[in-house]
C-alpha positions in Angstrom: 2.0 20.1 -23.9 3.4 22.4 -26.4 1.2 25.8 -27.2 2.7 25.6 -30.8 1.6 23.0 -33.1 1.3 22.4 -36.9 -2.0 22.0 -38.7 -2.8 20.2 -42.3 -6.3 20.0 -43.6 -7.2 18.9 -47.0 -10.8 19.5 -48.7 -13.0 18.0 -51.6 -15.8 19.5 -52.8 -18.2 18.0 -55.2 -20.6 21.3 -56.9 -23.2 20.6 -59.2 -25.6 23.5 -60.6 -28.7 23.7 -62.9 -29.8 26.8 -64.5 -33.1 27.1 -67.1 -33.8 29.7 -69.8 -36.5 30.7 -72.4 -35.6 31.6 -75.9 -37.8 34.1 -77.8 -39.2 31.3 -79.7 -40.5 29.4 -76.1 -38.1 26.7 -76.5 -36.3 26.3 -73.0 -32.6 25.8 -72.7 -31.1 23.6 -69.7 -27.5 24.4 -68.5 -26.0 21.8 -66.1 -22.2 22.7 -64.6 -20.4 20.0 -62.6 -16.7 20.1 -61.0 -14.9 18.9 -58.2 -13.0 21.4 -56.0 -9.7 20.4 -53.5 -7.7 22.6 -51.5 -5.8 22.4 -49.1 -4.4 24.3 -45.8 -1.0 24.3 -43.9 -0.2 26.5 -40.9 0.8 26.9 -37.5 -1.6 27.1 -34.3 -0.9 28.5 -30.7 -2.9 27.2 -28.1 -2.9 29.4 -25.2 -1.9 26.7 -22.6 -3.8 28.0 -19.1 -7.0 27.4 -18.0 -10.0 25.6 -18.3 -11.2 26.4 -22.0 -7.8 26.5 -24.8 -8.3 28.8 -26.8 -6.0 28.7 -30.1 -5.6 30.6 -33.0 -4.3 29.9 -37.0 -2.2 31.1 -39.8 
């Protein structure tokens, strides 16, 4: 087993909000955001190879 190894991760997020607010006149205003978020990640990871428990660690 090699303790170097490449990593890709890819991630989509779905965010949806709702906010309220009330005018001077008492009428109330509704404010509704939506969006859809994706990222993604690609690095190299060392897995210190002794040993019971592997530890690793990312950049």
């Amino acid at each position: 087993m090699s303790a170097f190894s490449g990593c890709f991760d890819i991630s989509l997020s779905r965010i949806t909000s709702s906010a309220q607010s009330l005018n001077e006149d008492n009428s109330v205003n509704v404010f509704k955001h939506s969006g859809t978020m994706l990222s993604g990640k690609l690095g190299i990871r060392y897995t210190y190879p002794k040993g019971m428990i592997l530890p690793f660690a990312e950049l």
